[in-house]
Structure formats: structure tokens, C-alpha cells
C-alpha positions in Angstrom: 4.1 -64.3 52.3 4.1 -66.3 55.7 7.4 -67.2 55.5 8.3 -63.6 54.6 7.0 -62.1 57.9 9.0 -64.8 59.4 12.0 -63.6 58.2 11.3 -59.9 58.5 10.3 -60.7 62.4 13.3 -62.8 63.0 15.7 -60.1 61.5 14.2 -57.3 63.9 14.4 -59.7 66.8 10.6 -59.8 67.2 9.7 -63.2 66.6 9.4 -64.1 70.2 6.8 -61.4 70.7 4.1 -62.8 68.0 2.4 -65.9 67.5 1.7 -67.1 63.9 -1.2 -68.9 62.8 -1.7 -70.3 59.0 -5.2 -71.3 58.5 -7.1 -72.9 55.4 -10.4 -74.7 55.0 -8.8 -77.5 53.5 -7.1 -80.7 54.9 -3.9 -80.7 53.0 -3.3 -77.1 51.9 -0.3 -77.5 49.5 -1.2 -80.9 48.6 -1.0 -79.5 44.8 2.9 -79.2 45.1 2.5 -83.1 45.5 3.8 -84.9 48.7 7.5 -84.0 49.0 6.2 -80.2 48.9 3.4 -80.8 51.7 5.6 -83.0 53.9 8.6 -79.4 53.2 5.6 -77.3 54.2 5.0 -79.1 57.4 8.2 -79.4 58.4 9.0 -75.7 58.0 5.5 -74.7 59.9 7.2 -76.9 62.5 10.8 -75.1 62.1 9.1 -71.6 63.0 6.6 -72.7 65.5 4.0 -72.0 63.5 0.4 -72.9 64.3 -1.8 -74.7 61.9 -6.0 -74.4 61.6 -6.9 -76.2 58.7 -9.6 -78.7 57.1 -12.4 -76.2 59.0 -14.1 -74.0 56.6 -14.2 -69.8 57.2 -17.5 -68.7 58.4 -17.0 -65.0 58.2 -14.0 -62.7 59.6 -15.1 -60.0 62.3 -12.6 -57.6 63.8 -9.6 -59.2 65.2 -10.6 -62.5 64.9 -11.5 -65.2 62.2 -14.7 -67.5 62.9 -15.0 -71.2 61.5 -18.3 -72.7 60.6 -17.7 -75.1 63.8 -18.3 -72.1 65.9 -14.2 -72.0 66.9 -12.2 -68.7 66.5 -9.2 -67.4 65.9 -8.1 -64.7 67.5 -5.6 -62.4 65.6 -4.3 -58.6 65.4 -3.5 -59.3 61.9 -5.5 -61.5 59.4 -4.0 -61.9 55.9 -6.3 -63.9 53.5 -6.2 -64.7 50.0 -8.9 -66.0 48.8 -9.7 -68.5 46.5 -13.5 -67.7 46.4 -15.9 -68.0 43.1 -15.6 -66.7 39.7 -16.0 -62.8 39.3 -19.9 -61.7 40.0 -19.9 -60.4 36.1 -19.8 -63.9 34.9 -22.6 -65.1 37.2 -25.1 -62.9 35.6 -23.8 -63.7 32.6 -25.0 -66.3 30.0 -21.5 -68.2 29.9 -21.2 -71.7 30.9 -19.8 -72.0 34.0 -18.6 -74.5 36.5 -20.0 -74.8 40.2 -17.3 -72.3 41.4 -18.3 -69.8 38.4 -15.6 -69.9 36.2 -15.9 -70.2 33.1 -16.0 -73.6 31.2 -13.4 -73.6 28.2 -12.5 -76.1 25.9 -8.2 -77.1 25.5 -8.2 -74.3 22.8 -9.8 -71.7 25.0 -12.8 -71.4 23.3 -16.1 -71.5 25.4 -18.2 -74.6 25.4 -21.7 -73.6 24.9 -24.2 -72.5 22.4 -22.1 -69.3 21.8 -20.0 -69.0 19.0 -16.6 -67.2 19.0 -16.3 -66.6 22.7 -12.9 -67.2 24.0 -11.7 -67.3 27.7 -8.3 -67.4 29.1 -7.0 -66.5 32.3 -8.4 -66.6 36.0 -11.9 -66.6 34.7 -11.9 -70.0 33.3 -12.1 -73.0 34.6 -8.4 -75.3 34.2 -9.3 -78.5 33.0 -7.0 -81.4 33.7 -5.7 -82.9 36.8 -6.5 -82.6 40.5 -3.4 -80.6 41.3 -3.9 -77.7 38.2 -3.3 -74.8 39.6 -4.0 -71.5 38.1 -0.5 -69.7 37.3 0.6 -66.0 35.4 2.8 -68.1 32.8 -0.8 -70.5 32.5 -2.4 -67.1 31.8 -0.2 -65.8 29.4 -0.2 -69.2 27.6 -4.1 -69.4 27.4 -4.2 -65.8 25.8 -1.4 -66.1 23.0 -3.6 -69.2 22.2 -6.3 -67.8 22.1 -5.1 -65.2 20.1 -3.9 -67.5 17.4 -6.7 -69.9 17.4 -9.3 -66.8 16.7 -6.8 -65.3 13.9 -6.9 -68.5 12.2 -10.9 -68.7 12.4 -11.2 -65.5 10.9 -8.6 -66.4 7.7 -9.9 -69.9 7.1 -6.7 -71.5 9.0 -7.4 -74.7 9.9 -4.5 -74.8 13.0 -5.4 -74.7 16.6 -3.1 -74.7 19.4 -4.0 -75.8 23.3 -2.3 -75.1 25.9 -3.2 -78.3 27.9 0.1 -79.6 27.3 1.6 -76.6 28.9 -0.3 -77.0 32.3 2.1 -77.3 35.0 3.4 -75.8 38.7 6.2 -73.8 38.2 6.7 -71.8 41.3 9.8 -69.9 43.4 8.4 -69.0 46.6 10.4 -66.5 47.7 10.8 -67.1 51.6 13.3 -63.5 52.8 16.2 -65.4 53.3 16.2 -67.8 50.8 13.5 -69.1 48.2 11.6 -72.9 47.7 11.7 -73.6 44.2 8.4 -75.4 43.3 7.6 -78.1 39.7 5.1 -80.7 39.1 4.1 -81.9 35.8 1.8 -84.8 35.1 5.0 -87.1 35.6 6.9 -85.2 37.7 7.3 -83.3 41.0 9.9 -81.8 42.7 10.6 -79.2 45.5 14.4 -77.7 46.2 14.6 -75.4 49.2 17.4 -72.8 48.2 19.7 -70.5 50.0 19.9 -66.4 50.2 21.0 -66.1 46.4 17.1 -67.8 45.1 15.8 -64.7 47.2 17.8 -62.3 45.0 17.0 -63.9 41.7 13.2 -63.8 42.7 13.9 -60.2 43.4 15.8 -59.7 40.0 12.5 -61.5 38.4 10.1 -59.4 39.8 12.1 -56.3 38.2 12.3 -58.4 34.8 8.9 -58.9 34.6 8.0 -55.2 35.3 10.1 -53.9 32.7 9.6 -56.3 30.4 6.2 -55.5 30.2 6.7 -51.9 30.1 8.7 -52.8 26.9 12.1 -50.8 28.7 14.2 -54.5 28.2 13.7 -56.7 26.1 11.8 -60.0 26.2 13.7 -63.2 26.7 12.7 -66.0 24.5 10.4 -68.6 26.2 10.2 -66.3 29.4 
């Protein structure tokens, strides 16, 4: 999204009349792309003469400006923030097992660990277990819930199978950027981060479209995508 408005400014020959800010509560924000992605980040922050207030966690956000819990501020006319936040409130009153950030806990199969029987979870709710870097993804989503799917069809007929998507965890990311795109893998042995010309920002485009009407069943599904 950042790197978005910086196109969209740049293009409309407003970029000298704004000052951009990305802020984060955490030290290394992007550190889950592993190190060549940070270092790309940083040096493209740098590119754009972008400013950077990280490692300082949010306190609250007032009107026009953000304030830390160190008693700093950010001034801004426009705040974008997507938060990371806690599990949904439904799941803290429920009686789910659930980790210190309220998601909730799931074994590699998807099914709930906890006195309950039969309760499966897949998605944002849960809780991704695995390495540091696991980050929570749509195709991760989709995974956990054609798993789950399976694994409670073949409780109720007597099939002993399972299948877990564990071995499916991974970063797969285009990060669209206006002009161009930053393709984005890690897997448990490997990392890597491409930054692509104009034609990346059209295939993210032609995904977006893809996705839409492949859902809405108006073209057909591609196998493995």
C-alpha cells in the first residue's frame, strides 16, 4: 500500500508536497521475508525518502496524529493502519483454547487441542504453528480449510487418513508496488526476494481479477492455484 501512494504521488507530481512516515511497533518490521527482503525494504524506504518509527509500540491514535507508549507523536493528515491486534472478541469469551494473542490453538491437522471433540479451526482464527517467520496467508487459509474438510469427512466414515498442512506453510507474496511488483518466498530452507518491473504490476492486477472470478465460478479454476 505504501509504495502504492508512492507511485500514485509521483505520477501526479505531488510527491514533493507530502511527507511519508511508515511506523510499526516492532524493531525489524519485515524481518519475516528473511534478511535480503528487510535489507530491499530499507533500501527502498531510503530510495523514496521515506521516514521510519519503528520498535515503539502504539499507544492509541487521536485525530491527526498517532501517540507511542513513550509519550512521542506522530503527526499525520492521513493514518493508515493495519492491524495485527488479538484474536476476534467471539473467541475470547469462548471456551476454545487459545494462545496469549487469542487465537485459536490447532493441532497440524486443524483440529482444536483441548478437551473438545470435533472442533476444527482454520484460517485467521488459529494460531500458525511452526517457525518464527509463519505468517498468516489467503493460499495458508485455503489450505487449512480443504484439510480440514477432508480430515472431518474421513472421521465421520471411519477413514483413517489425515492430511496437515504444516508442510504447506510458507511466504508466497507479490507486493504489488504501482509501477512494478516485489515478488516475495521463504520456505524453511529457502528465501528469496526479486524486485520486478511494470509487467509484475499487471499480472498482480490480472490475479486480483482471476481470483474474483474464479470464486464467483465465471472461469474456471486452475489446478494448484
Amino acid at each position: 500500500m505504501l509504495f502504492n501512494i508512492v507511485t500514485l504521488l509521483k505520477k501526479k507530481k505531488l510527491y514533493d508536497k507530502f511527507e511519508l512516515t511508515f511506523f510499526a511497533p516492532m524493531k525489524e518490521p519485515g524481518a519475516r521475508m528473511g534478511g535480503e527482503g528487510f535489507n530491499m525494504l530499507n533500501r527502498m524506504y531510503e530510495k523514496h525518502e521515506i521516514e521510519e518509527r519503528i520498535g515503539t509500540p502504539i499507544k492509541r491514535f487521536e485525530k491527526d496524529k498517532v501517540v507511542f507508549v513513550d509519550g512521542s507523536e506522530l503527526e499525520s493528515g492521513l493514518i493508515i493502519y493495519t492491524p495485527f491486534g488479538t484474536g476476534h472478541p467471539l473467541l475470547q469469551n469462548s471456551d476454545l483454547p487459545l494462545s496469549v494473542d487469542n487465537n485459536v490453538l490447532v493441532d497440524g491437522y486443524c483440529r482444536v487441542n483441548g478437551p473438545q471433540k470435533n472442533v476444527y479451526a482454520a484460517g485467521d482464527v488459529t494460531r500458525l504453528e511452526g517457525l518464527a517467520w509463519i505468517a498468516k496467508q489467503g493460499h495458508i487459509a485455503e489450505i487449512m480449510a480443504k484439510y480440514a474438510v477432508y480430515n472431518i469427512n474421513n472421521a465421520i466414515v471411519g477413514n483413517p487418513k489425515r492430511k496437515g498442512y504444516t508442510n504447506h506453510l510458507n511466504i508466497l507474496c507479490v507486493m504489488d508496488a504501482g509501477n512494478g511488483a516485489i515478488f516475495t518466498l521463504r520456505k524453511w530452507n529457502k528465501e528469496k526476494i526479486i524486485s520486478m518491473p511494470i509487467f509484475c504490476h499487471w499480472m498482480k492486477q490480472a490475479w486480483g481479477y482471476y481470483w474474483k472470478f474464479s470464486k464467483l465460478k465465471k472461469v474456471p479454476r486452475l489446478p494448484g492455484m
